[in-house]
C-alpha positions as CSV (number, residue, x, y, z in Angstrom):
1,X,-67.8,-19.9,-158.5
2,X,-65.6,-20.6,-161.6
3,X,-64.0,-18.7,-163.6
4,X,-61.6,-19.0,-166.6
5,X,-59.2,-16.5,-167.8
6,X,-56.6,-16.2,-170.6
7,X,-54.6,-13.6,-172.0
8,X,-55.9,-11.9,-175.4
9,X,-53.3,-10.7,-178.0
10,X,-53.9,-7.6,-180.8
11,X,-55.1,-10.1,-183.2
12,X,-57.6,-11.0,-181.2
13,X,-58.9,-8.0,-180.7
14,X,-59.2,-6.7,-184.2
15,X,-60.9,-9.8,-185.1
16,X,-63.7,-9.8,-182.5
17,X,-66.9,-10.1,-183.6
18,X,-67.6,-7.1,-180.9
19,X,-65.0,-4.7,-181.5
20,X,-67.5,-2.2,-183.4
21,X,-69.4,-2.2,-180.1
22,X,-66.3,-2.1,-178.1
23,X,-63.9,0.6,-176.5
24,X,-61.5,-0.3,-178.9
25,X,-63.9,-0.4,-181.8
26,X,-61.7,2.9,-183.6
27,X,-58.2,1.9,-182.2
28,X,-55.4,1.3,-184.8
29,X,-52.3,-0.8,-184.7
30,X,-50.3,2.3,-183.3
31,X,-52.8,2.5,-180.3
32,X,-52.4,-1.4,-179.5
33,X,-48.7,-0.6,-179.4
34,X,-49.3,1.2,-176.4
35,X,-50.7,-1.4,-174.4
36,X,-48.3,-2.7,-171.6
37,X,-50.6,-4.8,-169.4
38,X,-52.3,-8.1,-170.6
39,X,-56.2,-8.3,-171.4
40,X,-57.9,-11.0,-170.4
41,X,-60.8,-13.1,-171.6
42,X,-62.6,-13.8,-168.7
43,X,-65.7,-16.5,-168.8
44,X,-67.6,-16.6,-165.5
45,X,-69.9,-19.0,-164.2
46,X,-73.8,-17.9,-163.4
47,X,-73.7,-15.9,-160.0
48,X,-69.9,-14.7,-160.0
49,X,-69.1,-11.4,-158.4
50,X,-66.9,-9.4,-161.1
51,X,-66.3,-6.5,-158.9
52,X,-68.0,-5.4,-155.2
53,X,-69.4,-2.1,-154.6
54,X,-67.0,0.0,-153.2
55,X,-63.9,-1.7,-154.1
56,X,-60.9,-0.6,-155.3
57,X,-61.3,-0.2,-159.4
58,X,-59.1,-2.5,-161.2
59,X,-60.4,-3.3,-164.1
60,X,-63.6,-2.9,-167.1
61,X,-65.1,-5.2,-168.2
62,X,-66.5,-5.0,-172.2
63,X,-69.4,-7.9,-171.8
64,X,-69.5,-10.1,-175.1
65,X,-72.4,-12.8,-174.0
66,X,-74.5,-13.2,-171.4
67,X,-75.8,-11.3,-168.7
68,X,-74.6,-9.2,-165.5
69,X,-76.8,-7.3,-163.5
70,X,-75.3,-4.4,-161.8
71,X,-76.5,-4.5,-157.9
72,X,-76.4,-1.7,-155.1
73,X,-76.9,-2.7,-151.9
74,X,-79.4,-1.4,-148.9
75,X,-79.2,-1.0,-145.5
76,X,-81.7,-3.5,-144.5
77,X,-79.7,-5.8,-146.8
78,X,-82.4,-6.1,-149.5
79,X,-80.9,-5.2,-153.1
80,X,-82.2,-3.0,-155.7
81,X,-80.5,-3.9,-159.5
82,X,-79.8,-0.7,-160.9
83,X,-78.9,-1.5,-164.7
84,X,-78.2,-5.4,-166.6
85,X,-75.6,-5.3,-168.8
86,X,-75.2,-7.5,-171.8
87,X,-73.4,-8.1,-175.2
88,X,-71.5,-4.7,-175.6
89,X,-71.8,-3.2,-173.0
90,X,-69.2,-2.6,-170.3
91,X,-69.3,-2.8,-166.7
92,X,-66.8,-0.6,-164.2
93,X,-66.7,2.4,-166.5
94,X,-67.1,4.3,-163.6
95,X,-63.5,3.7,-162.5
96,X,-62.4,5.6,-165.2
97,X,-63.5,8.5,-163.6
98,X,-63.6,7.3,-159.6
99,X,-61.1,5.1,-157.7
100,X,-63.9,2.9,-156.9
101,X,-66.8,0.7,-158.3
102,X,-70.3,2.2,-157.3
103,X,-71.9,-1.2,-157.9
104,X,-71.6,-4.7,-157.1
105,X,-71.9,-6.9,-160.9
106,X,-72.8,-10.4,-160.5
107,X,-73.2,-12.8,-163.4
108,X,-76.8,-13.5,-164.1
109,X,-75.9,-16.3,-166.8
110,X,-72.4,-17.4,-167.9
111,X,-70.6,-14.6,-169.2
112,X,-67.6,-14.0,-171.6
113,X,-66.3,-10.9,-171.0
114,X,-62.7,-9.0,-171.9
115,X,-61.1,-7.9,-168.6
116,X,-59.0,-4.5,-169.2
117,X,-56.8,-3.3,-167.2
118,X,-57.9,0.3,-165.8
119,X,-53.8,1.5,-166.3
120,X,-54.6,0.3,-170.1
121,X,-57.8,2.5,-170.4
122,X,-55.6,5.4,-168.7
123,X,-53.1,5.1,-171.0
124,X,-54.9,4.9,-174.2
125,X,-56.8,7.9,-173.3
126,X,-54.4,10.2,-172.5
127,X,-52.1,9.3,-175.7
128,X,-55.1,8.3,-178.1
129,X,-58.3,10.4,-179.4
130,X,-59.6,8.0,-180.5
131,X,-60.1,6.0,-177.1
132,X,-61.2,9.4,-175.6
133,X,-63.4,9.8,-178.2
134,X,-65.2,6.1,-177.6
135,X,-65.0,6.6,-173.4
136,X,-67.2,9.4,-174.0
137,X,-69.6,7.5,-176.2
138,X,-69.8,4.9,-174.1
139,X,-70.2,7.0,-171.1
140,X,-73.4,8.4,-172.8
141,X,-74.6,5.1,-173.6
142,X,-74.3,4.0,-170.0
143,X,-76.5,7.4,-168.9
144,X,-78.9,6.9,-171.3
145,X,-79.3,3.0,-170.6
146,X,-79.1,4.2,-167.0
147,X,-82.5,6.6,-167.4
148,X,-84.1,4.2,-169.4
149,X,-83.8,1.2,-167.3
150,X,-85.1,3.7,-164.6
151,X,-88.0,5.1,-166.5
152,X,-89.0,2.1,-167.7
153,X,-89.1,-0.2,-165.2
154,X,-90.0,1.8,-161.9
155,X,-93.3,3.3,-163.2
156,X,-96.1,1.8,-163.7
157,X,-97.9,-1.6,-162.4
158,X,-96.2,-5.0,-162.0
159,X,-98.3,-6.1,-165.4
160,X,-96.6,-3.4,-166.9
161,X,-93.4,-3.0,-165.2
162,X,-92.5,-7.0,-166.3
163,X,-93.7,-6.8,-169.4
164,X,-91.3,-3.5,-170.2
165,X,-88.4,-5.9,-168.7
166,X,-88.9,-9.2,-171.0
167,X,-89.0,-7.0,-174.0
168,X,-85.6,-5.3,-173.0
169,X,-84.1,-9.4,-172.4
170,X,-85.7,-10.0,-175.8
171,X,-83.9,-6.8,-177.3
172,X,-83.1,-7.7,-181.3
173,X,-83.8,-11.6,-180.8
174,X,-85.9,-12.3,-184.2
175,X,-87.1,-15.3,-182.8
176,X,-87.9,-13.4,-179.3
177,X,-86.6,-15.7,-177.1
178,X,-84.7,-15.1,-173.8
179,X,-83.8,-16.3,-170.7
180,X,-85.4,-15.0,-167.7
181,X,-83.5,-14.1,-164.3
182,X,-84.5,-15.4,-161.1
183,X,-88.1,-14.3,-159.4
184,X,-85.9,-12.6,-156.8
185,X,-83.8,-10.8,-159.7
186,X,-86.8,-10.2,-161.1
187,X,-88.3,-8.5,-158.2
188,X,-85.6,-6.1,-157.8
189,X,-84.9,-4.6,-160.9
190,X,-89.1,-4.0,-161.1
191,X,-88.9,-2.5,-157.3
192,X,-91.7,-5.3,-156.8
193,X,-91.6,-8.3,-153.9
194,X,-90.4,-11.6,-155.1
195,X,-93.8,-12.6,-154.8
196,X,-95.7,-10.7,-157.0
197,X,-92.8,-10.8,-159.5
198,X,-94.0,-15.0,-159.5
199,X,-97.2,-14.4,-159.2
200,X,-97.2,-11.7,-162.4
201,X,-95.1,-14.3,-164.4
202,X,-97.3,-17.0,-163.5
203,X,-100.3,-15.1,-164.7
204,X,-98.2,-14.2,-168.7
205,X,-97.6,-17.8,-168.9
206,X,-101.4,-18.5,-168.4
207,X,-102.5,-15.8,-170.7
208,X,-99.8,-17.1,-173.2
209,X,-97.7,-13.7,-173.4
210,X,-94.7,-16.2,-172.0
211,X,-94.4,-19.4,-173.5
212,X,-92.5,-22.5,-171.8
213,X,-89.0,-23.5,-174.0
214,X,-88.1,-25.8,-171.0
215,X,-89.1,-27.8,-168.2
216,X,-87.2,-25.7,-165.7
217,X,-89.4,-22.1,-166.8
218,X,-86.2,-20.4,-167.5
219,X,-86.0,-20.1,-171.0
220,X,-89.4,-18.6,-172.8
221,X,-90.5,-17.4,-176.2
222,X,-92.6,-14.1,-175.6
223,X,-95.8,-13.1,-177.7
224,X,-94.5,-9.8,-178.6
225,X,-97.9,-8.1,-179.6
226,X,-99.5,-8.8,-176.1
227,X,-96.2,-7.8,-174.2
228,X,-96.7,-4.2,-175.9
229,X,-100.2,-3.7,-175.0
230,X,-99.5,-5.2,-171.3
231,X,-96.5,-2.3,-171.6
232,X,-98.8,0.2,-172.6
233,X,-101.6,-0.6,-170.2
234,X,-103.8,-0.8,-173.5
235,X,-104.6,-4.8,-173.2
């Protein structure tokens, strides 16, 4: 898989469009002194590994565009995707806290991402509030994303359980549009076969609750109205 990677400089940070949604979103020009390890932008190709579960933590990653699903593995080797993360959000934030990543985060689409350093995160916190303050933010974020990815998508029917998913990809779109993951993908994050996860998008693009942007059925505009009531089990 490809993957480019440059260094990024101060002024690039305070003038990225993601900063507010960012662990440096309430850093000042004293804090960025106290970096003394490069940051990288990092753009990955569809199906990159950033990190493996289990390895040794190295670095976070603060997601800008795209998509990266965060994987754990079973022991029959089938995989159960445990939380996506997109634009502002980070992945590895658990190596702040344990020497090790506890997932394995693949690219789902091309993703442009800043790659910290975790000695830059270590740093920051113990010599800035500020940082300290926004790791704990963020740390909630991730638990409450966490819980709701959980609650949302395990319970339920597949009807249901898909529906819940493509308003999440959807998120703020105003022209609710998204890309949808792979019938596998989707199948594991919905704790459904690959199968039925077809089968149950097949059946929204019939009923016109997904509607084909391209030849490929990847990318989809979603009647929002119908995906609640399928949500709600109140079609």
């Amino acid at each position: 898989m490809h993957v480019k990677i440059h260094p990024l400089h101060e002024n690039d940070c305070a003038s990225c469009g993601m900063r507010e949604q960012s662990l440096f979103a309430n850093l000042n020009s004293s804090d960025f002194q106290l970096i003394n390890q490069p940051i990288h932008d990092l753009v990955a190709e569809a199906h990159t590994t950033l990190f493996a579960e289990g390895s040794q933590g190295e670095y976070v990653f603060t997601v800008r565009k795209g998509l990266v699903k965060l994987v754990r593995y079973q022991s029959d080797g089938s995989q159960r995707i445990i939380r996506l993360v997109g634009p502002g959000d980070i992945a590895g934030l658990e190596t702040t806290a344990n020497a090790s990543y506890d997932s394995t985060a693949i690219a789902v689409t091309e993703v442009q991402a800043c790659r910290i350093p975790l000695g830059v995160i270590q740093r920051l916190e113990n010599e800035s509030p500020r940082l300290h303050q926004q790791l704990v933010r963020k740390w909630h974020e991730a638990l409450k994303t966490a819980d709701d990815f959980i609650a949302d998508l395990a319970s339920g029917n597949a009807r249901q359980r898909l529906a819940r998913l493509l308003l999440r990809l959807v998120g703020s779109d105003v022209n609710g549009q998204l890309m949808l993951p792979p019938r596998e993908d989707v199948g594991a994050m919905l704790g459904i076969t690959t199968e039925t996860a077809s089968r149950t998008v097949a059946s929204f693009r019939r009923e016109g609750m997904l509607i084909d942007m391209d030849r490929q059925g990847r990318f989809f505009r979603i009647d929002a109205t119908a995906l609640h009531a399928a949500a709600n089990g109140s079609e």
